[in-house]
C-alpha positions in Angstrom: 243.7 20.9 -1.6 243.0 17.6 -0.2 243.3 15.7 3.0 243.9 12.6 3.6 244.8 12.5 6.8 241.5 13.5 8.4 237.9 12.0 7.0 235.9 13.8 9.3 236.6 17.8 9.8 234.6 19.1 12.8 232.5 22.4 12.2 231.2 24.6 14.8 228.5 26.1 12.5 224.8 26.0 13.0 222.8 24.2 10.4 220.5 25.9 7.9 217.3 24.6 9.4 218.0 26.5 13.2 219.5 30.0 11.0 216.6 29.9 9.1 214.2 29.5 12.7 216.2 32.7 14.0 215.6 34.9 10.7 212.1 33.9 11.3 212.1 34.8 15.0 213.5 37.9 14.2 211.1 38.6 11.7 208.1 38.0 14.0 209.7 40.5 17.1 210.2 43.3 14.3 207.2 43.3 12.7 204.8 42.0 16.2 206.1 44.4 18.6 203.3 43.6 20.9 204.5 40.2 21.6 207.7 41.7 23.5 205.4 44.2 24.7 203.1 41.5 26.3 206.1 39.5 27.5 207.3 42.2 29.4 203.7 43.0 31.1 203.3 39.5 32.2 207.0 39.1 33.5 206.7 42.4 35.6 203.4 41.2 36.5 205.0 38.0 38.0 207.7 39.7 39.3 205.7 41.7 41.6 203.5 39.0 42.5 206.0 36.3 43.5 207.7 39.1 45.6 204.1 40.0 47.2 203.3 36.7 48.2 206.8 36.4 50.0 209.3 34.3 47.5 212.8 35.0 47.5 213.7 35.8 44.2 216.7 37.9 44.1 217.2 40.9 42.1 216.1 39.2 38.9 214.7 40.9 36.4 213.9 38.6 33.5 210.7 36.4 32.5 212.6 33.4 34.3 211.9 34.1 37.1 214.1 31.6 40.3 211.9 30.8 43.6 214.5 29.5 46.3 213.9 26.2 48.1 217.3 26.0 48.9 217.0 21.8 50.0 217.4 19.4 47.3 214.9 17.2 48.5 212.2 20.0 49.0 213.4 21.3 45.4 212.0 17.8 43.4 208.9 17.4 45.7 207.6 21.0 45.4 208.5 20.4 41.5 206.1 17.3 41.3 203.3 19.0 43.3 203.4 21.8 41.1 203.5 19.9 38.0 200.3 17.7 39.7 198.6 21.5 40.0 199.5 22.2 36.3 202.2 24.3 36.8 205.5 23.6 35.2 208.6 25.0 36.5 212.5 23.4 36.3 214.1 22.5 39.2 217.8 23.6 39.9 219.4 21.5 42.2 223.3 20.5 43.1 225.6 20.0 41.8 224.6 23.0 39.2 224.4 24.9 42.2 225.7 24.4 46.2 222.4 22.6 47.8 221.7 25.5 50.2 221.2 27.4 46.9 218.3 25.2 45.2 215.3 26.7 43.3 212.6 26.2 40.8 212.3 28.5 37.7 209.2 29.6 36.2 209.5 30.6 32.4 207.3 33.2 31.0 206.7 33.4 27.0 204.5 36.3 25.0 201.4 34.4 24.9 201.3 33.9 28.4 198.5 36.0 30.5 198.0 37.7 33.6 195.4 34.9 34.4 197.9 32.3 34.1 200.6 34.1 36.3 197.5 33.8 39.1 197.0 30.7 38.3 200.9 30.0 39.0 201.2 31.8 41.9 198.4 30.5 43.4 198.9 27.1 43.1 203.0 27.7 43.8 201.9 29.7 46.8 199.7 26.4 48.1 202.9 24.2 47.6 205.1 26.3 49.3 203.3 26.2 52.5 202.1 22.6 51.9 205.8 22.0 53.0 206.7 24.6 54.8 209.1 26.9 52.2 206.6 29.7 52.9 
């Protein structure tokens, strides 16, 4: 059957190159069990820690872990000083979400340790109270 009408037919599919990462992924959580394992450890770790030290947080419970700043302007500045600290977190700002509702995220992966989640709360901890979100 042909078309002549059309040149271009869109496709919604994912290319070969990004199936084939995710079969690999896949691959490496079944057979490495102790990278979710660790994931986990260091999220729950972080958790507990952000909540200890007096964030507000939510009732999240996933390695991304949201710190309210809830001002836009307060959002970008603690996001530089963090990333001047080493620490790199994404900030959330409006119009993705109402500006009393601002907040950096902090991603945790696998190879992450507990040593870097002090690290990160340390130095986040520091900010905060540099300008007064804490």
């Amino acid at each position: 059957m042909r078309h002549n009408v059309r040149p271009y037919i869109f496709t919604a599919s994912i290319p070969p190159s990004a199936t084939a990462s995710v079969i690999a992924a896949i691959d490496i959580m079944r057979s490495e069990p102790e990278r979710q394992e660790n994931l986990w450890k260091v999220a729950n770790y972080a958790l507990k820690s952000f909540r200890e030290a007096g964030f507000e947080i939510g009732n999240t419970e996933t390695p991304i872990i949201p710190l309210y700043v809830r001002d836009n302007e307060k959002t970008f500045m603690v996001t530089r000083m963090l990333l001047d600290e080493g620490v790199f977190v994404n900030p959330v700002i409006s119009p993705a979400v109402p500006p009393e509702d601002t907040l950096i995220r902090l991603a945790w992966m696998a190879t992450h340790t507990i040593e870097q989640v002090d690290f990160a709360v340390d130095k986040t901890v520091k900010c905060f109270k540099k300008l007064g979100l804490l």
